[in-house]
C-alpha positions, -999 to +999 in steps of 0.1 A: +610-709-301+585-705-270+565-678-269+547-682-239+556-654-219+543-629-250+510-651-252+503-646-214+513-612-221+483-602-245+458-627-229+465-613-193+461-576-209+429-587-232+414-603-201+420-567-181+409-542-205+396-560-232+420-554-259+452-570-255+486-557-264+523-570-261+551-546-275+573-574-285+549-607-296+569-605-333+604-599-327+626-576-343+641-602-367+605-614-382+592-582-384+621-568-407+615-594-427+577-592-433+587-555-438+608-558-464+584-590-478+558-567-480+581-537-501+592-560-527+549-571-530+545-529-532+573-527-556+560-556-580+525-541-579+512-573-563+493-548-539+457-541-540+434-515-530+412-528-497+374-533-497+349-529-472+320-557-469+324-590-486+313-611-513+282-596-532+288-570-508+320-558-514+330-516-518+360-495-521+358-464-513+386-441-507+364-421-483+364-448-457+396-471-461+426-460-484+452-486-473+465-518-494+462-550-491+482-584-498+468-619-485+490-647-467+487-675-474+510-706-469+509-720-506+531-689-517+560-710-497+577-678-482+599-687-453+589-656-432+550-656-434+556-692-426+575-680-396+545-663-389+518-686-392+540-710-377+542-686-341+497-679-349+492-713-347+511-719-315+489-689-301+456-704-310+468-737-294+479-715-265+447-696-267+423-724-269+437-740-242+439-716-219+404-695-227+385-722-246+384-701-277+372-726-299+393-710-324+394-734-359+411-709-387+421-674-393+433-653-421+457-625-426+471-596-448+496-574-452+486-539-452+504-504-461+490-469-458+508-448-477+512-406-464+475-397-460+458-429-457+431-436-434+403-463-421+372-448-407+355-460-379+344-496-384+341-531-368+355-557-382+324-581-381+305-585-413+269-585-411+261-617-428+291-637-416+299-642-379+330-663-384+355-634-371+360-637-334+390-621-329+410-593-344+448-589-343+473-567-361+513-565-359+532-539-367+563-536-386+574-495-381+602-491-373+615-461-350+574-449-356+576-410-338+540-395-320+541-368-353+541-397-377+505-400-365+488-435-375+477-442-345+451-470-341+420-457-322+397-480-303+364-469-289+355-478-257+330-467-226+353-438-208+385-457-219+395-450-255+423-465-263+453-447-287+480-472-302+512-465-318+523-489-346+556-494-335+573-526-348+568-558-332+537-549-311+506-569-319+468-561-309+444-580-301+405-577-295+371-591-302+361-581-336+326-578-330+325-556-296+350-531-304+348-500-328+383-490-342+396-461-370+434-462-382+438-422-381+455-403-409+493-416-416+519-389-418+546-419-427+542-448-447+527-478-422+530-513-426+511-539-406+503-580-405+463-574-402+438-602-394+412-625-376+413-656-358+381-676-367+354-697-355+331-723-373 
């Protein structure tokens, strides 16, 4: 399947504003399928609770990020994260070649806030690891309303941005530059969450 005209999409609205967003980069099929990927990991406890930091310098604490996590990974030989590595790869070609991104690797989770769950302000950058260029996360909510709250919150001079989850819209932004909270959930919200890499 070509996905040109969504990679244009969030590249031409990146490029603009600095954070790029399409409403429809995973389409309704994949993202019901990640969805429901993701419930069965939630109902086989194969979740985890998410960290801040890494390595040696890895925390958890509710106060600052209550969601969970699950990692992708191609070795667990699932058809529909496949699907989706399969569609990130032809954006990093699309990507490189276009913006000369350099991009070499990225990584992804699942991640689920449950009713209450939050992520305070942050960037996504650690301090002793610079590989993270580029943040992106797609949604999986389906018919998400404005009082289900959830909203992703970017920071930035005069402009902050406010982003429903709604399914199939992806984000996309430099993971050093740009602050970001999730706010409080008032619904359960699923999401594909991670960062295209560099060196």
């Amino acid at each position: 399947m070509n996905h040109d005209n969504e990679f244009e999409t969030i590249i031409e609205s990146f490029i603009k504003d600095n954070v790029g967003i399409d409403e429809h980069f995973i389409s309704d099929k994949l993202s019901q399928h990640l969805k429901q990927n993701l419930l069965n990991l939630h109902d086989k406890n194969q979740l985890i609770a998410a960290g801040t930091g890494n390595d040696n310098k890895l925390s958890h604490d509710t106060e600052v990020r209550s969601d969970l996590i699950y990692w992708l990974d191609r070795k667990h030989e699932n058809e529909h994260e496949d699907d989706f590595f399969d569609q990130i790869d032809d954006f990093v070609k699309y990507l490189n070649r276009s913006c000369f991104a350099g991009i070499t690797g990225y990584e992804f989770h699942y991640s689920l806030y449950e009713i209450g769950s939050f992520y305070q302000k942050h960037l996504d950058q650690f301090k002793n690891n610079t590989n993270r260029k580029y943040s992106m996360i797609s949604y999986l909510n389906e018919d998400w309303q404005e009082k289900d709250g959830g909203e992703l919150l970017i920071y930035q001079n005069y402009n902050n941005k406010k982003i429903n989850p709604t399914q199939g819209k992806t984000v996309f932004f430099k993971s050093n530059e740009l602050q970001h909270e999730v706010l409080v959930t008032q619904k359960r919200r699923m999401s594909v969450t991670g960062w295209l890499k560099r060196g």
